[in-house]
C-alpha positions in Angstrom: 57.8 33.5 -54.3 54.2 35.4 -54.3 52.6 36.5 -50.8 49.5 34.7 -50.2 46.7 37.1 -50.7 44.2 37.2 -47.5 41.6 35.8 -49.9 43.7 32.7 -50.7 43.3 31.9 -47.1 39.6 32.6 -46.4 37.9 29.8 -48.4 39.6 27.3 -46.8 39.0 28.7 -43.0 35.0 29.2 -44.7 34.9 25.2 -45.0 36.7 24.2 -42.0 34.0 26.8 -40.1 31.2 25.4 -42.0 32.1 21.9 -41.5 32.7 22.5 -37.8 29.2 23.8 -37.5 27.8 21.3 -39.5 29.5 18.4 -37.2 27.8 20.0 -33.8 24.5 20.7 -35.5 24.8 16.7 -36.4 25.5 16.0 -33.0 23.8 17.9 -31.3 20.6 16.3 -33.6 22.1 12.7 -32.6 21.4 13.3 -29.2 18.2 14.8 -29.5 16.6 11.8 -31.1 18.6 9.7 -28.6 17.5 11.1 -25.6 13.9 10.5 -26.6 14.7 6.8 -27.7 15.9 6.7 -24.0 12.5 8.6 -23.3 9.9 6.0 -24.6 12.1 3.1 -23.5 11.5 4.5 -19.6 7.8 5.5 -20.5 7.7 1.6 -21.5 9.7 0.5 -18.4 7.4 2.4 -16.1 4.0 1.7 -17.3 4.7 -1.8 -17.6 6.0 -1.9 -13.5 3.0 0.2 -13.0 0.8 -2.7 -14.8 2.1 -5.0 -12.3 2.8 -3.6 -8.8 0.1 -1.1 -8.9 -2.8 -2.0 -6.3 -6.5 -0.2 -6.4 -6.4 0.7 -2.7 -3.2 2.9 -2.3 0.1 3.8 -3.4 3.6 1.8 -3.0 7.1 2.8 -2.3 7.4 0.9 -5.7 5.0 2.4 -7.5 6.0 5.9 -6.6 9.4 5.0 -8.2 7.9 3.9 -11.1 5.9 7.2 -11.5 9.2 8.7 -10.8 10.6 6.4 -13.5 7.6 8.1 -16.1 8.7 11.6 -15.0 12.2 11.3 -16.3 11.1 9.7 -19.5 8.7 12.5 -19.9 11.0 14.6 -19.5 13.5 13.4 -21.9 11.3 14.0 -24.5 11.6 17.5 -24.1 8.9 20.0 -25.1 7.4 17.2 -26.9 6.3 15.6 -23.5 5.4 18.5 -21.4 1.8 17.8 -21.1 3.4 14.4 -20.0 5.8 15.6 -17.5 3.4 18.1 -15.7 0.7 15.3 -15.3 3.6 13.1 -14.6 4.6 15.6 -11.5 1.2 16.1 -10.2 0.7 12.4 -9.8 3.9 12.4 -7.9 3.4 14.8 -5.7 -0.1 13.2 -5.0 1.3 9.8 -4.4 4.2 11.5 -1.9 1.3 12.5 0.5 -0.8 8.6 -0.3 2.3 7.0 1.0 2.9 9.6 4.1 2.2 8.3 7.7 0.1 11.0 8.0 -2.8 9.7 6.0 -3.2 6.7 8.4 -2.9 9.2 11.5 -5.3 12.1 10.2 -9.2 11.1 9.6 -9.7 13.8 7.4 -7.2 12.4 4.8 -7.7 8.7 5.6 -11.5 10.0 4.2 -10.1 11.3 0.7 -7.3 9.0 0.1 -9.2 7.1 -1.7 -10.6 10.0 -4.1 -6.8 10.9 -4.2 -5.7 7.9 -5.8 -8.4 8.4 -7.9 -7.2 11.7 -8.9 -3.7 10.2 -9.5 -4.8 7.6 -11.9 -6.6 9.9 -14.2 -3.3 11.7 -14.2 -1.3 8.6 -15.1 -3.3 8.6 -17.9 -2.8 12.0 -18.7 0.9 11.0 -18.5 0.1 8.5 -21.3 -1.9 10.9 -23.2 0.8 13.7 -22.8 3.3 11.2 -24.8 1.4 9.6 -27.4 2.3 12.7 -30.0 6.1 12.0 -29.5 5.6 8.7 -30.7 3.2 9.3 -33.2 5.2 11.7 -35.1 8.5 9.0 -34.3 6.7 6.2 -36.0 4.4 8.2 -38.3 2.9 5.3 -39.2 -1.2 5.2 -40.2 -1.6 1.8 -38.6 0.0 3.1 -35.4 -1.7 6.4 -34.6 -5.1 4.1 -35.1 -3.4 1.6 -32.4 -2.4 4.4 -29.8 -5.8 5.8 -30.1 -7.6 2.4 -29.6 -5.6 1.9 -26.5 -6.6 5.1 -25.3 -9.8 5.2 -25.5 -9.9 1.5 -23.9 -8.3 2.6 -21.3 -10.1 6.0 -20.3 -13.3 3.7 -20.7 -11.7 1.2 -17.7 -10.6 4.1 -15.9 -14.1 5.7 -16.2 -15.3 2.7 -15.1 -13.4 1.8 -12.5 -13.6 5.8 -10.9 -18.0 4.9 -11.2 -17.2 1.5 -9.4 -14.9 2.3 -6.4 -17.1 5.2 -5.5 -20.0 2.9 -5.5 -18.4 0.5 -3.7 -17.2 3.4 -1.0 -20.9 4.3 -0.9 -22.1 0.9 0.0 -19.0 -0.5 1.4 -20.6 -3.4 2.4 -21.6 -4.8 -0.8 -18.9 -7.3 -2.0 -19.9 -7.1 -5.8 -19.0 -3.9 -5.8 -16.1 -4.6 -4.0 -15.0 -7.3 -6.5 -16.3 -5.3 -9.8 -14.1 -2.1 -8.5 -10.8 -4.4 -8.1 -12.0 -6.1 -11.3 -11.8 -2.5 -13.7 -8.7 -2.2 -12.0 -6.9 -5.1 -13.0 -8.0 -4.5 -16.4 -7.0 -0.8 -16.4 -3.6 -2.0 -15.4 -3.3 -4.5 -18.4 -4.0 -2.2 -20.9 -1.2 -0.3 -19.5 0.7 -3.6 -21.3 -0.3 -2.3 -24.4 1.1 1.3 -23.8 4.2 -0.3 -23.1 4.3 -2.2 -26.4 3.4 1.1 -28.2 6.4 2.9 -26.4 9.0 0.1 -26.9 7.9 -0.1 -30.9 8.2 3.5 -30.9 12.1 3.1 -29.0 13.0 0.6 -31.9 12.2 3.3 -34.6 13.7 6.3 -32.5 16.9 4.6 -32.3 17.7 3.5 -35.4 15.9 5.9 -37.7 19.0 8.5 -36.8 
């Protein structure tokens, strides 16, 4: 019987390596486009509880998880969503101190909570900003870049809006228009947020079964 030569052997280790690789490079691909499917559905998730707990005045225990909710969906979208997740963090860390005791008990930060929560809407919608590329480049679809960018326009005009009103309305805070125009931008800021939602959950449904 002949000894196998070394070189009878190699070629078939070759393709078991090669295989091998190409099985983890496969999975480890699966799992990347998983975990941001599981990334715009919590983006979805969030903004939409946002849309409907979220008050004008302050910041709930609710809402703070749902920021926390936008955080982790940021940041399973990996460097894809890091403008997301650091605008996402700030507005956390600004809503931890809006829901401390110690804004009621301190005058100094009773004064600027307002300007605070402010502050932390303009970063909620630099969350949404921050995540729009992700699902651009998921859906890459003409007629839905055209949509993302509609809705954020809309909303930075709301929010522009509303940040003119409530300052007017802190001004003067005895003027009820004001008052009622101020909660008004508000409500509507916090519909369009509706729309992100439907963006991020279309965007979900191509993530996950695109791969």
């Amino acid at each position: 019987m002949r000894k196998r030569e070394p070189r009878d052997i190699i070629p078939f280790n070759l393709s078991r390596f090669y295989a091998t690789d190409f099985f983890k490079k496969d999975v480890l691909r699966w799992k990347r486009h998983n975990y941001a499917a599981a990334g715009f559905l919590l983006l979805g998730i969030g903004a939409a509880g946002r849309a409907f707990l979220g008050v004008p005045e302050g910041v709930t225990m609710a809402e703070l998880s749902l920021t926390v909710l936008l955080v982790i969906g940021a940041l399973l979208l990996t460097r894809q969503g890091l403008a997301a997740l650091v605008c996402g963090l700030a507005a956390t860390a600004l809503e931890l101190v809006l829901c401390g005791s110690w804004v009621q008990a301190g005058a100094a930060l009773a004064t600027a909570a307002p300007f605070l929560r402010l502050a932390d809407l303009w970063l909620l919608l630099g969350l949404v900003w921050g995540s729009l590329p992700a699902a651009r480049r998921a859906v890459d679809d003409l007629k839905y870049t055209r949509s993302t960018r509609m809705m954020l326009v809309a909303c930075g005009v709301l929010l522009a809006a509303h940040t003119v009103l409530r300052i007017a309305s802190l001004a003067a805070p005895a003027s009820v228009p004001l008052g009622k125009a101020s909660s008004g931008s508000f409500v509507v800021f916090s519909v369009l947020l509706l729309w992100y939602t439907v963006l991020m959950v279309k965007a979900y449904n191509v993530q996950r079964t695109k791969h």
